[in-house]
N, CA, C and O atoms as a Tripos MOL2 file, in Angstrom:
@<TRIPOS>MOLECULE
protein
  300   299    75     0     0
PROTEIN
NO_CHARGES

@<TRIPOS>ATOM
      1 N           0.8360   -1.1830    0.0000 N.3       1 UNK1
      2 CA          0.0000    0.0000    0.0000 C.3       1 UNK1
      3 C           0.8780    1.2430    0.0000 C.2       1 UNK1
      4 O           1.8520    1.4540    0.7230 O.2       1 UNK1
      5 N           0.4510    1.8900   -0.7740 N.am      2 UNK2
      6 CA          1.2240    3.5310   -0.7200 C.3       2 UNK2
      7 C           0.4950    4.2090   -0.2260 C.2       2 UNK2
      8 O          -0.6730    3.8980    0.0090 O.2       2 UNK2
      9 N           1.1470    5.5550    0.1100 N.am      3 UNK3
     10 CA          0.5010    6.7200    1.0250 C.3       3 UNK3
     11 C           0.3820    7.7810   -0.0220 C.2       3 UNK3
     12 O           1.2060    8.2300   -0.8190 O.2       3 UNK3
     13 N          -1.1880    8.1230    0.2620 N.am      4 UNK4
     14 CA         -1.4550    9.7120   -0.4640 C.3       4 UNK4
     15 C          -0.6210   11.0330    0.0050 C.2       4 UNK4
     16 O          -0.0690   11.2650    1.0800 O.2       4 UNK4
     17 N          -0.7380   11.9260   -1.3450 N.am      5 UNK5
     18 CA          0.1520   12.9780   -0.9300 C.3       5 UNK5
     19 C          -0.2060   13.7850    0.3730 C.2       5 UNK5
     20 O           0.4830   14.6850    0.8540 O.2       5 UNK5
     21 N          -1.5750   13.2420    0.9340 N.am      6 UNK6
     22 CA         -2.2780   14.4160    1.6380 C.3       6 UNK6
     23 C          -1.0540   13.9820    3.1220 C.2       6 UNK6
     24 O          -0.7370   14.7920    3.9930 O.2       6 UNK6
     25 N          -0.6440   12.7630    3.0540 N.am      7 UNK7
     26 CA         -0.2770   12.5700    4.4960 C.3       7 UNK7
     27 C           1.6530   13.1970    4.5890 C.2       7 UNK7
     28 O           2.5670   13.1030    5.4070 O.2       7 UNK7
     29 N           1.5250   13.5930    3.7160 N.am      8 UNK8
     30 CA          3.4030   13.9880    3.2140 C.3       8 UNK8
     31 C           3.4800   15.4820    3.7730 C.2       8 UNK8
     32 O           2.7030   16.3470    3.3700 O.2       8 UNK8
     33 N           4.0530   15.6250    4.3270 N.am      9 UNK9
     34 CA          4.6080   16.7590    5.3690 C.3       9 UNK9
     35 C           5.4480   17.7610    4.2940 C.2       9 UNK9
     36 O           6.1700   18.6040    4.8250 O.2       9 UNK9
     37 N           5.4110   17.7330    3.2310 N.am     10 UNK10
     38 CA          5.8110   18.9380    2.5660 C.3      10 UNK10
     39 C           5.1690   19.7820    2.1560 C.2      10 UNK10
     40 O           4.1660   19.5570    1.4790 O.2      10 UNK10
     41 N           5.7110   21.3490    2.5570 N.am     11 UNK11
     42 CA          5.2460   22.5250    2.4510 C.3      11 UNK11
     43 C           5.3550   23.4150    1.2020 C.2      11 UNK11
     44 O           4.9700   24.5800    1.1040 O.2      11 UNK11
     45 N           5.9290   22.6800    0.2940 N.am     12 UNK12
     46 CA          6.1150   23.2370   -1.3790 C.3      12 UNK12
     47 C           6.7540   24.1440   -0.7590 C.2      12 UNK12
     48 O           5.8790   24.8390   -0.2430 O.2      12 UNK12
     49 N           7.6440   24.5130   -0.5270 N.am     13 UNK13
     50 CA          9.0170   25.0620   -0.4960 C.3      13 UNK13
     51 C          10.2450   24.3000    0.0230 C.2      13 UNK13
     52 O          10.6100   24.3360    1.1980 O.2      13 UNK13
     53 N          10.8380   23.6210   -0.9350 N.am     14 UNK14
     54 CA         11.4940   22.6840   -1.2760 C.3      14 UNK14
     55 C          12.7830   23.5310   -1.5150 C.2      14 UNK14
     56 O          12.9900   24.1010   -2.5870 O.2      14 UNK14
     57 N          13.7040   23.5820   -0.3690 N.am     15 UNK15
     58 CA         15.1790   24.3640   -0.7580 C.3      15 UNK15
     59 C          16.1800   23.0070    0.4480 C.2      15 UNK15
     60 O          16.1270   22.8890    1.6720 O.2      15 UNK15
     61 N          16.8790   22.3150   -0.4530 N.am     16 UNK16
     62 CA         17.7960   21.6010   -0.0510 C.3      16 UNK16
     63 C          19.3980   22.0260    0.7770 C.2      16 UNK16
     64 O          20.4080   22.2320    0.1040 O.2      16 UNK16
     65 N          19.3950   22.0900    2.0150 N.am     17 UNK17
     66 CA         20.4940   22.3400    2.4110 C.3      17 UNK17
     67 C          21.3190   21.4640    3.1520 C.2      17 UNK17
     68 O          21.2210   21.1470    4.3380 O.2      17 UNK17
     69 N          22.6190   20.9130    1.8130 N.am     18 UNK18
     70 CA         23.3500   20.1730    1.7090 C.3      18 UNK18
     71 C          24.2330   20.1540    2.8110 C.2      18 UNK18
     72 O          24.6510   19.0420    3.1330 O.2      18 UNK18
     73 N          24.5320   20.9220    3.3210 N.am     19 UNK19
     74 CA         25.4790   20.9810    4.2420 C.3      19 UNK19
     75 C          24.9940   20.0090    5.3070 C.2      19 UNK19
     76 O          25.4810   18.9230    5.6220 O.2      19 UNK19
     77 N          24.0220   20.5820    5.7480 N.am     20 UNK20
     78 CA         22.7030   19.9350    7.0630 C.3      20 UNK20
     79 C          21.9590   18.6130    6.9240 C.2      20 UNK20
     80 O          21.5060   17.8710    7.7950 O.2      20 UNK20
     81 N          21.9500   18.4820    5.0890 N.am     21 UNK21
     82 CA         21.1440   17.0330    4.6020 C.3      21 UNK21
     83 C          19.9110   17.0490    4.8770 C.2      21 UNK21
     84 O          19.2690   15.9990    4.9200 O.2      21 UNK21
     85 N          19.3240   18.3200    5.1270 N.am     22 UNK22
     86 CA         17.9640   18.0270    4.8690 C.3      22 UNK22
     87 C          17.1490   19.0620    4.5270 C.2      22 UNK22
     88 O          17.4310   20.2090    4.8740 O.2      22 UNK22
     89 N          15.7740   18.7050    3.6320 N.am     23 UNK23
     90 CA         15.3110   19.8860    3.7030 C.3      23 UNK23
     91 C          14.4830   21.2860    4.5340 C.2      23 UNK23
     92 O          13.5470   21.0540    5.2990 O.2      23 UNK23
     93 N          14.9520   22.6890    4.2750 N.am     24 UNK24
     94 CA         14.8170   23.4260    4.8190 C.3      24 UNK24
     95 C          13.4650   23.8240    5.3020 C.2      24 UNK24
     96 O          13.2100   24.5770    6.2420 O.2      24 UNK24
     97 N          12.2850   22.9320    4.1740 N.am     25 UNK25
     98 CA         11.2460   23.1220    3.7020 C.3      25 UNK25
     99 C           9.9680   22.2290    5.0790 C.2      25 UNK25
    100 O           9.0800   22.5920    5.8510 O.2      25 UNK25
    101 N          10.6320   20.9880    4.6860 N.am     26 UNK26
    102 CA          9.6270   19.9020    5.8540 C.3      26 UNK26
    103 C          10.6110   19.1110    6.5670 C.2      26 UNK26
    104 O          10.2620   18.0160    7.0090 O.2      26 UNK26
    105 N          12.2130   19.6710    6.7940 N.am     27 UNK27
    106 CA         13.0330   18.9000    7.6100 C.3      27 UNK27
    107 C          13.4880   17.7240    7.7800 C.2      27 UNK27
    108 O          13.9520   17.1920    8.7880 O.2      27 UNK27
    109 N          13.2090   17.0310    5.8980 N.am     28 UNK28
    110 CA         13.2000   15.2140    5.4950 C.3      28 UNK28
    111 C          14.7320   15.2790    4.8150 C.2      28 UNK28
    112 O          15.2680   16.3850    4.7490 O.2      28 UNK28
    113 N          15.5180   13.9640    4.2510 N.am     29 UNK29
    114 CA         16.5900   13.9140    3.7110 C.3      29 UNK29
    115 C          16.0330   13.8060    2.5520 C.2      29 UNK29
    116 O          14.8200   13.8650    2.3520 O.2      29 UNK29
    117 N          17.0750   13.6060    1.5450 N.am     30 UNK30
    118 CA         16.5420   13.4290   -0.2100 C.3      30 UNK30
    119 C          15.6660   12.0520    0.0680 C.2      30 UNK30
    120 O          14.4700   12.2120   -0.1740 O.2      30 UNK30
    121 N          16.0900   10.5110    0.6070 N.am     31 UNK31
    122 CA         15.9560    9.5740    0.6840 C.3      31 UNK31
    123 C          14.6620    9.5880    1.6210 C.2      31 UNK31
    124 O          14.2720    8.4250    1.7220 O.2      31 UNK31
    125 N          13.9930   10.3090    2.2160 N.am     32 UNK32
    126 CA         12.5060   10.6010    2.9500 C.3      32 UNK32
    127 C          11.9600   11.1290    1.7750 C.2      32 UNK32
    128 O          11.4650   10.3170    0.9930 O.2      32 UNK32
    129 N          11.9470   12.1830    1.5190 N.am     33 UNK33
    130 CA         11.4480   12.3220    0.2080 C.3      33 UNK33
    131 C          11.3230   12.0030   -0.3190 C.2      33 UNK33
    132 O          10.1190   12.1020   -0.5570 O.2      33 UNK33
    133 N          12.0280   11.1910   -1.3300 N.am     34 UNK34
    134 CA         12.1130   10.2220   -2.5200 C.3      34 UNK34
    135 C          10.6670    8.9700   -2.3750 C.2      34 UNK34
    136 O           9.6370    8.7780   -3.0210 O.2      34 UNK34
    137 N          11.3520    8.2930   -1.0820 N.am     35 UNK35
    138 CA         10.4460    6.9590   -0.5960 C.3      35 UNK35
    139 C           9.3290    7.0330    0.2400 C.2      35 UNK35
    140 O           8.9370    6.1120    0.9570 O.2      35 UNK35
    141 N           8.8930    7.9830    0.1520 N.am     36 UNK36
    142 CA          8.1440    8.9730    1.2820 C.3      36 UNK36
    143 C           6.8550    8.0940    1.3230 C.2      36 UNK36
    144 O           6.1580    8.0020    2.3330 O.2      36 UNK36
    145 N           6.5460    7.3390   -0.0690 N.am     37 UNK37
    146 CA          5.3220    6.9690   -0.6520 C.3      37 UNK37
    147 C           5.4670    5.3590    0.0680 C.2      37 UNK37
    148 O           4.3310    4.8860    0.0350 O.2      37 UNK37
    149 N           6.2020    4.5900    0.5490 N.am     38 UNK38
    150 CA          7.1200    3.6280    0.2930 C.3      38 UNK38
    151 C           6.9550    2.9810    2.0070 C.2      38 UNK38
    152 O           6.5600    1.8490    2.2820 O.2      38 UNK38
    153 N           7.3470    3.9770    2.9320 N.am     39 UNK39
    154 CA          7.3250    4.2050    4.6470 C.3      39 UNK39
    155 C           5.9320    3.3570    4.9670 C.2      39 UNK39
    156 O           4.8810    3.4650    4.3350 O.2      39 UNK39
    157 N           6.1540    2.5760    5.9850 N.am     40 UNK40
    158 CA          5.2310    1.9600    6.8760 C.3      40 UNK40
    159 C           5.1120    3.3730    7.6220 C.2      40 UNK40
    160 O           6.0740    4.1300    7.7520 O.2      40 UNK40
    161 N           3.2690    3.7590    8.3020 N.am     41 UNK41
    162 CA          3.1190    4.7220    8.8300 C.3      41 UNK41
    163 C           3.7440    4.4740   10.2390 C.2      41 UNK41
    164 O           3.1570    5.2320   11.0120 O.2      41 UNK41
    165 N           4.7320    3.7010   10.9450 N.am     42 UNK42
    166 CA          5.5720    3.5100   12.0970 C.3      42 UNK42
    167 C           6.2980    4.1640   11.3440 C.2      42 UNK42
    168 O           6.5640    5.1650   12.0110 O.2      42 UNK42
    169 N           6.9110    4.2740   10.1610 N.am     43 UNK43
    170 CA          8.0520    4.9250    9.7490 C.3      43 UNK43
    171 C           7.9170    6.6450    9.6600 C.2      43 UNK43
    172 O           8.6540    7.5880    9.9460 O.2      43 UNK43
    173 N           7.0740    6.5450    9.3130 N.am     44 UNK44
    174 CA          6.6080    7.5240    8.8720 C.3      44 UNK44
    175 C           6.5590    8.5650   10.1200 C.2      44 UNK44
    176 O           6.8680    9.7490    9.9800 O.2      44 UNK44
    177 N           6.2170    8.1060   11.1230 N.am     45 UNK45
    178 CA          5.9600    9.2620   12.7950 C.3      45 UNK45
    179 C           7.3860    9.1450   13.0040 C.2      45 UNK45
    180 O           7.9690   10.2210   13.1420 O.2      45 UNK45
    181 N           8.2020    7.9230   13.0700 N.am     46 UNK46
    182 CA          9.8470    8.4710   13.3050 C.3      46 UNK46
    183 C          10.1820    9.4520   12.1750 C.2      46 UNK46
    184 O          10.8540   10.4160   12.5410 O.2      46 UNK46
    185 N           9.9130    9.4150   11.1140 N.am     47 UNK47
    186 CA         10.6590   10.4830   10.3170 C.3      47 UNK47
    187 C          10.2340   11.6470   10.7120 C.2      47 UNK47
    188 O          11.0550   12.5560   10.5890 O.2      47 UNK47
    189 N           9.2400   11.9090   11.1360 N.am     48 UNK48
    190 CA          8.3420   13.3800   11.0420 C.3      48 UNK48
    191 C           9.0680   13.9560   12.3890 C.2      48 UNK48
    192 O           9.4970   15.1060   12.4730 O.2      48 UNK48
    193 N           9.1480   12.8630   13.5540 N.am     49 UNK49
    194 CA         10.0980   13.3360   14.5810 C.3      49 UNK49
    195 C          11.3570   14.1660   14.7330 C.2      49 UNK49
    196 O          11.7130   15.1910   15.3140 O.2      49 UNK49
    197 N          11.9580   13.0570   13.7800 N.am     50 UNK50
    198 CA         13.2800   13.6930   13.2290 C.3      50 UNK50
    199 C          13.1460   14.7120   12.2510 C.2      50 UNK50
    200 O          14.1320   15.4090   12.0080 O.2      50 UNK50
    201 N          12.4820   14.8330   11.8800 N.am     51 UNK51
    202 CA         11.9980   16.3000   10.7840 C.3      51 UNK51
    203 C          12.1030   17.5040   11.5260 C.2      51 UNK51
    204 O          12.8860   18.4380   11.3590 O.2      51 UNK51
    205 N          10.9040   17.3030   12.6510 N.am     52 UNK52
    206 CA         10.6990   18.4050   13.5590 C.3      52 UNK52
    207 C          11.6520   19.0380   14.3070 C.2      52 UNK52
    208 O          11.5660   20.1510   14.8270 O.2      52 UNK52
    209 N          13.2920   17.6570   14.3530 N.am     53 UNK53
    210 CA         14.1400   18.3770   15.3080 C.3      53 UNK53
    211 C          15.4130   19.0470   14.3530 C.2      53 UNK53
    212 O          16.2230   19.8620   14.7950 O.2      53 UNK53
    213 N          15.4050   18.6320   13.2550 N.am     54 UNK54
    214 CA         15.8860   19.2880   11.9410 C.3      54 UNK54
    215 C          15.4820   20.6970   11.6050 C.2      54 UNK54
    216 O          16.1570   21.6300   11.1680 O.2      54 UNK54
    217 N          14.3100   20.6210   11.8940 N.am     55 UNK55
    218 CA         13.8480   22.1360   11.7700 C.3      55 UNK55
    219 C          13.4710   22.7480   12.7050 C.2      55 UNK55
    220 O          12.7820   23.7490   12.5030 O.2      55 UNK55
    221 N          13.7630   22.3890   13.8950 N.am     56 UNK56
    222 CA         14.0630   23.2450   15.3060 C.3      56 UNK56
    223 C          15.3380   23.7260   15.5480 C.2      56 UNK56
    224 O          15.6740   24.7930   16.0610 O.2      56 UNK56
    225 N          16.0830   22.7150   15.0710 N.am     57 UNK57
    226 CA         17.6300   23.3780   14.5310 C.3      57 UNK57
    227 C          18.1260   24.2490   14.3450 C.2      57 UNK57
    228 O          19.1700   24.6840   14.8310 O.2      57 UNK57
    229 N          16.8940   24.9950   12.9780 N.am     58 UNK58
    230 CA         17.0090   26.2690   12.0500 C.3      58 UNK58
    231 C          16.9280   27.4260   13.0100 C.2      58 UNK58
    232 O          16.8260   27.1930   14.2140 O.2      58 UNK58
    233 N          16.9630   28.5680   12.5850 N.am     59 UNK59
    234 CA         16.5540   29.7320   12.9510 C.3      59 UNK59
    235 C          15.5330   30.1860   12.2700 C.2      59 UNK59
    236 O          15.3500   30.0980   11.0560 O.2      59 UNK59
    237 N          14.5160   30.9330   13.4940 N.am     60 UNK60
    238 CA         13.4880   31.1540   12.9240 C.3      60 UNK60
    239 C          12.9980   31.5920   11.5400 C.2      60 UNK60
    240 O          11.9790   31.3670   10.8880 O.2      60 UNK60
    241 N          14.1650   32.3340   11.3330 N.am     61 UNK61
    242 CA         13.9160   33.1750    9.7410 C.3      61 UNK61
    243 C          13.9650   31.7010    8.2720 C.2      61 UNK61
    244 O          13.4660   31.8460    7.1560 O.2      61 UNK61
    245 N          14.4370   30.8840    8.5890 N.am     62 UNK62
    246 CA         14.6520   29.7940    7.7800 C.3      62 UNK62
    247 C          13.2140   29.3800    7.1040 C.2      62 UNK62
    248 O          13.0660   29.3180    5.8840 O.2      62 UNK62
    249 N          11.8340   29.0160    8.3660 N.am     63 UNK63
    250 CA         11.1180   28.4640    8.4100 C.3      63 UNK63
    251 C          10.0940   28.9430    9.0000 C.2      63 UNK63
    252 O          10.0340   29.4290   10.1300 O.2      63 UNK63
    253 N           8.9350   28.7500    7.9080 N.am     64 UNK64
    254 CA          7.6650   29.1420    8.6350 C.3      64 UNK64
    255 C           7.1230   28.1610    9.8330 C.2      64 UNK64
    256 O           6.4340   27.1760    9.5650 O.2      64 UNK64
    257 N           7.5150   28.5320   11.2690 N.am     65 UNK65
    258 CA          6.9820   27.4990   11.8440 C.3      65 UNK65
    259 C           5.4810   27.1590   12.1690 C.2      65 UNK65
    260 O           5.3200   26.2500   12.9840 O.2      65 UNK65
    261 N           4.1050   27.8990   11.5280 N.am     66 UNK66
    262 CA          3.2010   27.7390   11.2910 C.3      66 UNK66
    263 C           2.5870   26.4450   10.8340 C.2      66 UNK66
    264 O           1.6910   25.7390   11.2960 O.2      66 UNK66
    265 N           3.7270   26.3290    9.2740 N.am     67 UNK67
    266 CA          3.4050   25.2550    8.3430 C.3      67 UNK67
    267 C           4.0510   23.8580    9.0880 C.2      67 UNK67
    268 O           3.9850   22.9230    8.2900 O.2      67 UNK67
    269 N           4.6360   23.4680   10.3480 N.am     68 UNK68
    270 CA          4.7970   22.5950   10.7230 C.3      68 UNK68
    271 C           4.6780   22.7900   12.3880 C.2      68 UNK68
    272 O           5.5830   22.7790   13.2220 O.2      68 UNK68
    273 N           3.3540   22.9590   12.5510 N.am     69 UNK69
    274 CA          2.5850   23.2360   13.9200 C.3      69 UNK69
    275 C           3.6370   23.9530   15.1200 C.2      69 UNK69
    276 O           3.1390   23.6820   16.2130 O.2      69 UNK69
    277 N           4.8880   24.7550   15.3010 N.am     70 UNK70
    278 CA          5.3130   25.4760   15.7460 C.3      70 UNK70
    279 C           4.5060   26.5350   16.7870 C.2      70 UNK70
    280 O           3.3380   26.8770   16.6050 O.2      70 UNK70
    281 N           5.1330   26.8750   17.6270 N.am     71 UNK71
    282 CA          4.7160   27.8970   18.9150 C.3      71 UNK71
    283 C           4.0130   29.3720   18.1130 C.2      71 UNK71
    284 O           3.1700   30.1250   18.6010 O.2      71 UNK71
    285 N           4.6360   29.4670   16.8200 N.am     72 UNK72
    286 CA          3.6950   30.6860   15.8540 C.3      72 UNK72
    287 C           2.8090   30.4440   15.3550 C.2      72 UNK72
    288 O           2.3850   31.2490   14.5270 O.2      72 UNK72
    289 N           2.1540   29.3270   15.5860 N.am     73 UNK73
    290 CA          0.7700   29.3320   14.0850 C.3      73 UNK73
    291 C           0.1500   28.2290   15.1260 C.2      73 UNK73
    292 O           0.5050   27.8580   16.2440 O.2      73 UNK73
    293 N          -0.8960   27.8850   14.2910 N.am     74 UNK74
    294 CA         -1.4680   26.5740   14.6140 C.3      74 UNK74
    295 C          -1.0660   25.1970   14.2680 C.2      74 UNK74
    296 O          -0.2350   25.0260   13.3750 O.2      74 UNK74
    297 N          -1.7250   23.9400   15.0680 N.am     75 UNK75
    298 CA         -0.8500   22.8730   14.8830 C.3      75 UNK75
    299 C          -2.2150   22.4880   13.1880 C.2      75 UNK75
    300 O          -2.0210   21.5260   12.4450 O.2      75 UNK75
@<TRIPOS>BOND
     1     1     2 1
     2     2     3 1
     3     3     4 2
     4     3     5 am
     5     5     6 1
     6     6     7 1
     7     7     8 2
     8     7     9 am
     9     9    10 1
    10    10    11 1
    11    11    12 2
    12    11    13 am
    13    13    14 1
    14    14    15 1
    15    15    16 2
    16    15    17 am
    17    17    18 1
    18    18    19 1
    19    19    20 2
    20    19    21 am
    21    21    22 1
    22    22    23 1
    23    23    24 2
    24    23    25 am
    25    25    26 1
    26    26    27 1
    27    27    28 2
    28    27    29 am
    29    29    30 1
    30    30    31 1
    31    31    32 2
    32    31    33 am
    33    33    34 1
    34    34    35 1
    35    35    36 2
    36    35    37 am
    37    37    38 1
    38    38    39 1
    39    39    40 2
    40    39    41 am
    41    41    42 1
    42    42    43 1
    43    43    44 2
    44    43    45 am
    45    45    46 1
    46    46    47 1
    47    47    48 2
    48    47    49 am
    49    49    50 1
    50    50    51 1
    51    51    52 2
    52    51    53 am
    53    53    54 1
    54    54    55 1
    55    55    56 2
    56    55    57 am
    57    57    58 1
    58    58    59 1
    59    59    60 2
    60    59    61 am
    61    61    62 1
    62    62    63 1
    63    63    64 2
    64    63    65 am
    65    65    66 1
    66    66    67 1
    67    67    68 2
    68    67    69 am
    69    69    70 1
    70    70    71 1
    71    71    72 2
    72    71    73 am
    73    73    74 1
    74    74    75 1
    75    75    76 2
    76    75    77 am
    77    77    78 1
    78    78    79 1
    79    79    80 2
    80    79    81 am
    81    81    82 1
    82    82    83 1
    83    83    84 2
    84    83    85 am
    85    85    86 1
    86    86    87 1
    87    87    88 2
    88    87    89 am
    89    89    90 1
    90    90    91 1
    91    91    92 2
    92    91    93 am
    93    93    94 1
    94    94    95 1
    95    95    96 2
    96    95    97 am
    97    97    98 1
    98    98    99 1
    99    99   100 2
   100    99   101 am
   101   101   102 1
   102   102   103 1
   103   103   104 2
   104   103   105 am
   105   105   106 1
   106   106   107 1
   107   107   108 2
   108   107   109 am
   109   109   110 1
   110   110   111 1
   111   111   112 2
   112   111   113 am
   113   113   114 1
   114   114   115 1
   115   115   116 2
   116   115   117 am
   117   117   118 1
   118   118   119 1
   119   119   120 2
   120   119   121 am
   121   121   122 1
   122   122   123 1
   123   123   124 2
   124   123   125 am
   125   125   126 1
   126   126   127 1
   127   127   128 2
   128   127   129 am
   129   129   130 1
   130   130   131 1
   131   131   132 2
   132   131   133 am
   133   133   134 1
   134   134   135 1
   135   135   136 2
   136   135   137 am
   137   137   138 1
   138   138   139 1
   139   139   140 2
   140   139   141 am
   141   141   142 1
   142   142   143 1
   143   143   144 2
   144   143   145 am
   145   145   146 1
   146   146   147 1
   147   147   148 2
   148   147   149 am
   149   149   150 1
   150   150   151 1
   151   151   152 2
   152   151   153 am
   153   153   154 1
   154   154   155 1
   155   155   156 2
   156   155   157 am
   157   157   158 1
   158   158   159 1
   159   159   160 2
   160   159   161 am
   161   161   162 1
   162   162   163 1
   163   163   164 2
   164   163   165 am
   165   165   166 1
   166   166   167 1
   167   167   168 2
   168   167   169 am
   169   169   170 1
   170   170   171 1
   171   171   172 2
   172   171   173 am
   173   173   174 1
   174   174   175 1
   175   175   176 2
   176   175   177 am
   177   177   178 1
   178   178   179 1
   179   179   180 2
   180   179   181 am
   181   181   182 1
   182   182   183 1
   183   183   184 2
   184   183   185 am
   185   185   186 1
   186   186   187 1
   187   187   188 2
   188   187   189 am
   189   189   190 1
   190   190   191 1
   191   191   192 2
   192   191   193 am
   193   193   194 1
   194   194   195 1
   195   195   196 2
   196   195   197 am
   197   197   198 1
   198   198   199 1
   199   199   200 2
   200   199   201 am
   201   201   202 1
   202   202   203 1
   203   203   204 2
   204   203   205 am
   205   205   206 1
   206   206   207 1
   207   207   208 2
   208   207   209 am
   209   209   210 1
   210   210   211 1
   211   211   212 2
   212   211   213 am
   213   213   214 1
   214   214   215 1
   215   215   216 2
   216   215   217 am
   217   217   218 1
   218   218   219 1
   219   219   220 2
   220   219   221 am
   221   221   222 1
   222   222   223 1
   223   223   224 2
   224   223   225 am
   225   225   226 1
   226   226   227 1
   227   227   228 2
   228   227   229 am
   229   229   230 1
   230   230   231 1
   231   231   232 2
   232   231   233 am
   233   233   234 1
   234   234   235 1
   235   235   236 2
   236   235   237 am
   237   237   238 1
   238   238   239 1
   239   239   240 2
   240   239   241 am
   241   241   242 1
   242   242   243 1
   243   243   244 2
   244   243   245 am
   245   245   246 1
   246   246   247 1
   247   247   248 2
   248   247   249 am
   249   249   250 1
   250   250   251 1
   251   251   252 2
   252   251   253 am
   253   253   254 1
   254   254   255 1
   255   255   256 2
   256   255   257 am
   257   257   258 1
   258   258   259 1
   259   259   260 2
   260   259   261 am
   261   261   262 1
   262   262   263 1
   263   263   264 2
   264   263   265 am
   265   265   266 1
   266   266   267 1
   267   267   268 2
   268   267   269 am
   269   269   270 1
   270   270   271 1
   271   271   272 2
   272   271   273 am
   273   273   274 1
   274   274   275 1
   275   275   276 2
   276   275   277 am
   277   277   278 1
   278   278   279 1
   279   279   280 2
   280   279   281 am
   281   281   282 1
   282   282   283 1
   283   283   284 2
   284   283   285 am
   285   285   286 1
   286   286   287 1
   287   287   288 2
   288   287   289 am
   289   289   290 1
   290   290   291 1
   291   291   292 2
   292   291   293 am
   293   293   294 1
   294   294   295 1
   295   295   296 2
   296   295   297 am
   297   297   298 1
   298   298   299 1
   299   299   300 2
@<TRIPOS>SUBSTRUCTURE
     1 UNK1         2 RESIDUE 1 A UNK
     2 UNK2         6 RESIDUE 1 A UNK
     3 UNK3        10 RESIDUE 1 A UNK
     4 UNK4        14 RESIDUE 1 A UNK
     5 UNK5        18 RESIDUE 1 A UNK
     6 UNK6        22 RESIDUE 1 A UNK
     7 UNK7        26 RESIDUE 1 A UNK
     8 UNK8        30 RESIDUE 1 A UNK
     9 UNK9        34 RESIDUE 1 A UNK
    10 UNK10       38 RESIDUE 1 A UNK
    11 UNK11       42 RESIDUE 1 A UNK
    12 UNK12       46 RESIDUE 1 A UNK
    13 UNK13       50 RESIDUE 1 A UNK
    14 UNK14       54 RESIDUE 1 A UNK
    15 UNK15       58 RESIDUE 1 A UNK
    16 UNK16       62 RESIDUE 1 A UNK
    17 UNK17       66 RESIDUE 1 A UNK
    18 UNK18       70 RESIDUE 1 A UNK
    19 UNK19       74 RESIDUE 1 A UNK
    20 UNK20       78 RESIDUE 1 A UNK
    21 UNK21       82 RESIDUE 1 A UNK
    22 UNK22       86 RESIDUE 1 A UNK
    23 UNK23       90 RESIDUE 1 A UNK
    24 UNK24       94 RESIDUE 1 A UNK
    25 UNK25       98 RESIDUE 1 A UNK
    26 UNK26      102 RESIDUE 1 A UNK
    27 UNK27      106 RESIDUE 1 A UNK
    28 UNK28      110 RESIDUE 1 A UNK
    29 UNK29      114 RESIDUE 1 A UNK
    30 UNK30      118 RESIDUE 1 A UNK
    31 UNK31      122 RESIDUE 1 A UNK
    32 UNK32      126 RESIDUE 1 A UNK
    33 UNK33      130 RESIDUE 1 A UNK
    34 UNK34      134 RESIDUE 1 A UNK
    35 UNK35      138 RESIDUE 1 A UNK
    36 UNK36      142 RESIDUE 1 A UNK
    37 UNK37      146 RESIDUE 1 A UNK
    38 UNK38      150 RESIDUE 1 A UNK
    39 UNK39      154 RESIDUE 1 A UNK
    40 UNK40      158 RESIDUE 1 A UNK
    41 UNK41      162 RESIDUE 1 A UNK
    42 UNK42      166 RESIDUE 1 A UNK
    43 UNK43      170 RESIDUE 1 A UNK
    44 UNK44      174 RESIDUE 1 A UNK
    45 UNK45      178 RESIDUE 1 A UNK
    46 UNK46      182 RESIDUE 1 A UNK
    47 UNK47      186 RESIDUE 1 A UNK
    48 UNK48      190 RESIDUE 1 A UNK
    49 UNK49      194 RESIDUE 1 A UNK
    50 UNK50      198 RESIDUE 1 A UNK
    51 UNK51      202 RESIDUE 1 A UNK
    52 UNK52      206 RESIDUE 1 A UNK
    53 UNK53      210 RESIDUE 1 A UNK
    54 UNK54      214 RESIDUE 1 A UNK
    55 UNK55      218 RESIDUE 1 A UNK
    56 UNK56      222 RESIDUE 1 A UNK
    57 UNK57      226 RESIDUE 1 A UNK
    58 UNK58      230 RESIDUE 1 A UNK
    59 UNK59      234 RESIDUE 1 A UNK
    60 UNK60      238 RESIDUE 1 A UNK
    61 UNK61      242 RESIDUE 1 A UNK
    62 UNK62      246 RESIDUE 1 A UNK
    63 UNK63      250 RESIDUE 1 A UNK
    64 UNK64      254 RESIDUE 1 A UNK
    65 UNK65      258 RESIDUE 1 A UNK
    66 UNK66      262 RESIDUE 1 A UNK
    67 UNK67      266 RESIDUE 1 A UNK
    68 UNK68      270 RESIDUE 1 A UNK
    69 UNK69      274 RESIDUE 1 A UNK
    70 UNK70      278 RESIDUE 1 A UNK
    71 UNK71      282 RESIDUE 1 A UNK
    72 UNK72      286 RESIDUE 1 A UNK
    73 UNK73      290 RESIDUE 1 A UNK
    74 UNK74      294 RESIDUE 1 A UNK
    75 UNK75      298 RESIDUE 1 A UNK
């Protein structure tokens, strides 16, 4: 079974930062992305975990923390 796009944690702003390995956008590696469709939904809540601390990482200006339920917006 594959997963619809609705359950994919990307925010269409898709800017890859190589240095860090992940994106700036929803806080996944190329290889989350790629197989995104692919993830048992157990996989799927560890990645989003590790997403969230990828992009807690950032500085605020990086990331809308709205679009990934952050202390500024809604969840």
């Amino acid at each position: 079974m594959t997963a619809s796009r609705a359950d994919s944690p990307c925010v269409d702003l898709c800017i890859y930062d190589y240095d860090r390995d992940f994106c700036t956008g929803c806080g996944r590696t190329l290889d989350e992305v790629s197989y995104w469709n692919y993830f048992t939904p157990q996989e799927k809540q560890q990645i989003l975990k590790e997403s969230k601390k990828n992009l807690d990482s950032l500085s605020d200006s990086c990331y809308n923390h709205s679009t990934q339920g952050g202390s500024d917006g809604p969840d």
